[in-house]
C-alpha atoms as one frame of an Amber mdcrd trajectory, in Angstrom:
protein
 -17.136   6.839  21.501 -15.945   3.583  19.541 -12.109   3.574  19.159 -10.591
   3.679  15.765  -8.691   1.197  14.058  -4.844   1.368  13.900  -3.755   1.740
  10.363  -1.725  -1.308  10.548  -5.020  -3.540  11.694  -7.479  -1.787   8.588
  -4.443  -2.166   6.168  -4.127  -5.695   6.975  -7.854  -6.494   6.493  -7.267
  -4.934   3.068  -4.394  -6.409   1.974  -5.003 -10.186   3.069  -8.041 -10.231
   1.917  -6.734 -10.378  -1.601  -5.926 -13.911  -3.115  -3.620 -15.956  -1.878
  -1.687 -13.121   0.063   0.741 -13.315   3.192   2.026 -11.326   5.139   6.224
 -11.424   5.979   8.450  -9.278   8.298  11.198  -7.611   6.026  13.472  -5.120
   7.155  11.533  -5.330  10.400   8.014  -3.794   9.343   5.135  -5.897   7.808
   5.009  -6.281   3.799   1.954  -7.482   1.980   3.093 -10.577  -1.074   1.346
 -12.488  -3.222   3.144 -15.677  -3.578   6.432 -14.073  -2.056   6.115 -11.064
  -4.684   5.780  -8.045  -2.329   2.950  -5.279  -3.289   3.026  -3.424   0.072
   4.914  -2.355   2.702   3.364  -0.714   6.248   5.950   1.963   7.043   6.239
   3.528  10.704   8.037   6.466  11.190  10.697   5.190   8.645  14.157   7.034
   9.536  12.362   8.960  12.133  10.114  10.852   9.358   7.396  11.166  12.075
   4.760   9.402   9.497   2.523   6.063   9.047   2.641   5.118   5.491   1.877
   2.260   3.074   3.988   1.994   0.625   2.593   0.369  -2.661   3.483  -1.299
  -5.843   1.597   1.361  -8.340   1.281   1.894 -12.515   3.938   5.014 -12.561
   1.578   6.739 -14.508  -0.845   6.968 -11.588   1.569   7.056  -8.906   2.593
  10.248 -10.733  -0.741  11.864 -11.354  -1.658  11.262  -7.393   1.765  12.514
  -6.089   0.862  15.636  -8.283  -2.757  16.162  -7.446  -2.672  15.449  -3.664
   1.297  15.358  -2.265  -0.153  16.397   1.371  -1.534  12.503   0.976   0.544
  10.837  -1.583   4.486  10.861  -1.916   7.462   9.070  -3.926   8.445   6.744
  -1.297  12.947   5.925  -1.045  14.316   3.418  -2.574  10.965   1.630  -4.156
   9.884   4.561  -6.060  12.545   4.459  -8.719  10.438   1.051  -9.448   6.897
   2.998  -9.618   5.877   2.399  -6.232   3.282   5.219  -4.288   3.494   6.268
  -0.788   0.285   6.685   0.877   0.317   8.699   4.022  -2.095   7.127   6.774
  -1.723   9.340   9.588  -4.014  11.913   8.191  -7.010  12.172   6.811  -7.869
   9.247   5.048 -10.472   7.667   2.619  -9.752   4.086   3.005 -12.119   3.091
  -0.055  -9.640   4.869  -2.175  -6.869   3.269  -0.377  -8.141   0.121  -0.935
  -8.295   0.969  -4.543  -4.826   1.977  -4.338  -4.449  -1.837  -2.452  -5.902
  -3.369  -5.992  -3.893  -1.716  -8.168  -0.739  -2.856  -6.573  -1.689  -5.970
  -5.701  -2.391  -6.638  -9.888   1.353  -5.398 -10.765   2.736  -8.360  -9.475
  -0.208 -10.841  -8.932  -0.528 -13.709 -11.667  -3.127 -12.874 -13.867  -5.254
 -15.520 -13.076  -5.433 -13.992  -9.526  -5.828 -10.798 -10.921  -8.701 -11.720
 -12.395 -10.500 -12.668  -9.278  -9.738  -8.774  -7.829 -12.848  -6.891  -8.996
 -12.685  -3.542 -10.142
């Protein structure tokens, strides 16, 4: 039986394969920037909550409606979600074509537009 990916290694594929975006070591876990304007952040067992998470720059509007519909998947992550930003649980079952959906839409809140533009829908 083929072995899955770790979340981190999937998550990374997503995230840097977006337009000119890095990767940097803050607070000692892996965030996801486009030109040093973080979108993402790959959150392991953050004070010892037990959970893999992204945590993602999101339209509050949306992060809102997901946290509603589905808050066994999505959450209001500390500290960033005053700012809008979705948690995305990825210890669980997960559709990663919607999370790289989720990827987009944070990745376009801070991009430049002009690399927006190159993200397609």
């Amino acid at each position: 039986m083929p072995r899955k990916a770790d979340p981190l290694t999937r998550l990374r594929k997503l995230c840097l394969a977006l337009p000119e975006t890095t990767e940097k070591v803050a607070w000692n876990r892996p965030t996801f920037r486009v030109r040093d304007k973080m979108f993402g952040l790959f959150a392991d067992n953050f004070h010892d909550d037990g959970r893999v998470a992204l945590w993602c720059s999101s339209p509050r509007d949306v992060r809102d409606i997901l946290v509603e519909f589905d808050p066994d998947r999505f959450f209001v992550p500390p500290y960033f979600g005053p700012r809008g930003w979705l948690g995305v649980y990825l210890d669980g079952k997960l559709d990663w074509d919607e999370l790289h959906e989720v990827i987009k839409d944070g990745y376009r809140q801070v991009a430049p537009k002009r690399l927006s533009a190159l993200v397609d829908d």
